[in-house]
C-alpha positions as CSV (number, residue, x, y, z in Angstrom):
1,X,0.0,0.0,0.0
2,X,1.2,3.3,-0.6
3,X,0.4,5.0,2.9
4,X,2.7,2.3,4.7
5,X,5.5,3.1,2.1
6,X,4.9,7.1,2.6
7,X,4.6,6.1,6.9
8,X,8.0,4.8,6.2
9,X,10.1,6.0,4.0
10,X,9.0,9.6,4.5
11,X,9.2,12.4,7.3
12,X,5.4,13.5,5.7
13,X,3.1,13.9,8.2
14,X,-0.2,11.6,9.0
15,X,-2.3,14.3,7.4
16,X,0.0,15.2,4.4
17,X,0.0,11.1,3.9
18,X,-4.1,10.9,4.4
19,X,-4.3,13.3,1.8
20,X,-2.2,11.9,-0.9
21,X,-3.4,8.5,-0.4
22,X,-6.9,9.8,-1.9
23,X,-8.8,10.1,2.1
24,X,-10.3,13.4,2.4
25,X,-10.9,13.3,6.0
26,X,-7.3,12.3,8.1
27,X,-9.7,10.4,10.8
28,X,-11.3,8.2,8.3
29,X,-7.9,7.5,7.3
30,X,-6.9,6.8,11.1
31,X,-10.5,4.5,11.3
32,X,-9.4,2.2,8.8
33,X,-5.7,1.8,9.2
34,X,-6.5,1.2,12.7
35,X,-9.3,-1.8,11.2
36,X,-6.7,-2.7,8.9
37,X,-3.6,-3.1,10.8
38,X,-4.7,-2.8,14.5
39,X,-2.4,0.1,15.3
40,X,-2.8,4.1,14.8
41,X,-0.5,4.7,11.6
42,X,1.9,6.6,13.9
43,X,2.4,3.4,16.3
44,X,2.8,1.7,12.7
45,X,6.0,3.9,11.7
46,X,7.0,4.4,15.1
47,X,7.4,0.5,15.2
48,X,8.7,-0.2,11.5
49,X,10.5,2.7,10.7
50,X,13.7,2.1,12.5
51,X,13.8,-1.5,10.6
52,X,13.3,0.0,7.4
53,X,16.1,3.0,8.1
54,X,18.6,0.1,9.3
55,X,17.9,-1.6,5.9
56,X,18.5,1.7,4.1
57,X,22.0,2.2,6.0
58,X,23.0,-1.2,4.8
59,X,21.8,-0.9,1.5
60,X,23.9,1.9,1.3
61,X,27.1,0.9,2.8
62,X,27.2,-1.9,0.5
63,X,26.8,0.6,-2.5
64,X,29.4,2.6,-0.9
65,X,31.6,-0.3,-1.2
66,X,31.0,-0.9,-4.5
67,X,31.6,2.3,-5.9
68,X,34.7,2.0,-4.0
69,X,35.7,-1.6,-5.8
70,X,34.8,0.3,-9.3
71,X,36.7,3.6,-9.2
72,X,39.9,1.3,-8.4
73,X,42.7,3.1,-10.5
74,X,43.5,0.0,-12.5
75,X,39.8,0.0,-13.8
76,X,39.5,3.3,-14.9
77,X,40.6,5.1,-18.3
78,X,41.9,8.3,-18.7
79,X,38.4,9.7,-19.1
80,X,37.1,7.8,-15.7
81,X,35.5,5.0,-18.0
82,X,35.4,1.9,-16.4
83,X,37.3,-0.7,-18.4
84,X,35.8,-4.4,-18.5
């Protein structure tokens, strides 16, 4: 769904969030997220969020690394082309 992506991969607020997922009133939004998921969407991305951010780190370290592995000066050209 595209709330729980928004609740967690965004610092947008539960109205801003309401509002782009198409609700036009935030507390029928709250109503069935509760229904949905048994939580307020707030206890939802207080309690997934930090997961989701420690993925995010990792993902990027291990990008970090391999940008690191493909600027290696041997692999590079003059131009900064990498050379396979």
């Amino acid at each position: 769904f595209k709330s729980e992506k928004l609740l967690l991969t965004t610092n947008k607020s539960i109205q801003e969030i309401s509002t782009e997922c198409g609700f036009s009133d935030t507390k029928y939004y709250y109503k069935h997220f509760n229904k949905w998921y048994n939580c307020t969407p707030a206890q939802y991305r207080k309690k997934y969020k930090p997961e989701v951010d420690k993925e995010t780190i990792k993902k990027e370290i291990a990008l970090d690394e391999l940008l690191k592995l493909l600027t290696i000066p041997h692999l590079m050209t003059n131009q900064g082309a990498c050379v396979f």
